[in-house]
C-alpha positions as CSV (number, residue, x, y, z in Angstrom):
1,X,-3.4,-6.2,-4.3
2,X,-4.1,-8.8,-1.5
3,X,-6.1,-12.1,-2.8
4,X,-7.5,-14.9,-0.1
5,X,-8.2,-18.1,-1.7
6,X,-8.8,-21.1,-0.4
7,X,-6.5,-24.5,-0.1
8,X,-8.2,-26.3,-2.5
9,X,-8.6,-23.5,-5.3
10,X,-4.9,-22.4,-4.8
11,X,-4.2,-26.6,-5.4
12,X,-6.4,-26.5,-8.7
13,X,-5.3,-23.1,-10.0
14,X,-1.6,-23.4,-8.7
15,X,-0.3,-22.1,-11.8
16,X,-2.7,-19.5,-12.5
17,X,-1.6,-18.4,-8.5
18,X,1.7,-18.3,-9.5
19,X,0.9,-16.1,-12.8
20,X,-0.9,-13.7,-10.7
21,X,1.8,-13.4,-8.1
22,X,5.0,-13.3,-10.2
23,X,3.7,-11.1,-13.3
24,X,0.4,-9.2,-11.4
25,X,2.0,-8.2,-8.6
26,X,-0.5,-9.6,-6.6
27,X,0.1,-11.4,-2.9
28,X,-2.2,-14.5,-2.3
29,X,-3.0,-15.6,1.1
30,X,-4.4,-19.2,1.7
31,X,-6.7,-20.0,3.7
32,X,-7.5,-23.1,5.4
33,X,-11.0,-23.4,6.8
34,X,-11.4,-19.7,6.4
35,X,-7.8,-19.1,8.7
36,X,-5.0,-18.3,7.0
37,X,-1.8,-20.1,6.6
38,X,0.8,-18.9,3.8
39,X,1.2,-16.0,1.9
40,X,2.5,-16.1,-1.7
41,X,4.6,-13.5,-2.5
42,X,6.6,-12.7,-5.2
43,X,10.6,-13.3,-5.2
44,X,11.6,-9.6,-5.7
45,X,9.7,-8.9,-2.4
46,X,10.8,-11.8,-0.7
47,X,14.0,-10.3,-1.4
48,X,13.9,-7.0,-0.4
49,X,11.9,-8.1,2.9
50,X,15.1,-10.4,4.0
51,X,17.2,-7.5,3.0
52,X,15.4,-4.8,4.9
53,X,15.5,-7.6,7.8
54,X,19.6,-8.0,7.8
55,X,19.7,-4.2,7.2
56,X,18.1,-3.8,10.8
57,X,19.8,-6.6,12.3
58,X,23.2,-4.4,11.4
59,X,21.6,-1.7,12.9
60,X,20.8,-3.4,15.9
61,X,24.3,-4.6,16.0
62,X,26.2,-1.5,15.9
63,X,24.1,-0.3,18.5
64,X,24.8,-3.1,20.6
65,X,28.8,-2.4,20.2
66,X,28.2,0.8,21.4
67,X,26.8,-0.3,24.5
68,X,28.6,-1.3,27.7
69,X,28.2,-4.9,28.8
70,X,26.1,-5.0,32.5
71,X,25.2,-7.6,34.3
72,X,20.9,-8.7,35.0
73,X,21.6,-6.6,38.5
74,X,23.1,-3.4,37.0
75,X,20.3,-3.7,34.6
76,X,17.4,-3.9,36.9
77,X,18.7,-1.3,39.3
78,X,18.9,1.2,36.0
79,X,15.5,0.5,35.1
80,X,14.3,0.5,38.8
81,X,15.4,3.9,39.2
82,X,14.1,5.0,35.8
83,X,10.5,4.1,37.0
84,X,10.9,5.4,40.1
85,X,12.3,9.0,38.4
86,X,8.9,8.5,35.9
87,X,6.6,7.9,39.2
88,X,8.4,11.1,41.5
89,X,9.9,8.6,43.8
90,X,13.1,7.6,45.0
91,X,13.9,3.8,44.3
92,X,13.1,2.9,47.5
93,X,9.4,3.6,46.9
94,X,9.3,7.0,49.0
95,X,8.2,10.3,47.8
C-alpha cells in the first residue's frame, strides 16, 4: 500500500513511518507542498530493485558484446535506410 504524507508529519511520526514501512509493508511518499520528493521503501525492496537493475545492466552487456563496433556514419546510414525501407523509398528520398 502507497501512503503520501506530508514533510512535517513524516518529521513528527518518523518512527511510526519507519514502523509502517519496515513491518507493514507499506511505501510512504513525502510530499513537500503537496509535490512529492522521496519515497520510503523498505530494504528488502530496495534490494531486489538494485538487483533487478544490475540484472538488466548484464543483459544489456552481453548484448552489447554481441554487437559489432560502427562508427556515428555507419550508424546513421543503417538507420537512414531503415526509414526509408519503412516509408517505400530508396535512401535518397525517391520512390
Amino acid at each position: 500500500m502507497v501512503v503520501r504524507m506530508g514533510a512535517k508529519e513524516a518529521r513528527n511520526k518518523f518512527a511510526d513511518l519507519l514502523g509502517s514501512v519496515h513491518y507493514g509493508g507499506e511505501v510512504v511518499i513525502v510530499e513537500r507542498s503537496g509535490r512529492p520528493m522521496v519515497a520510503v521503501i523498505s530494504l528488502e525492496m530496495y534490494e531486489r530493485m538494485i538487483a533487478d537493475r544490475e540484472e538488466r545492466f548484464q543483459v544489456l552487456d552481453r548484448i552489447r558484446g554481441r554487437v559489432p563496433e560502427l562508427s556515428a556514419e555507419e550508424v546513421e546510414e543503417d538507420v537512414a535506410e531503415a526509414i526509408a525501407a519503412a516509408r517505400g523509398t530508396n535512401a535518397e528520398g525517391g520512390p
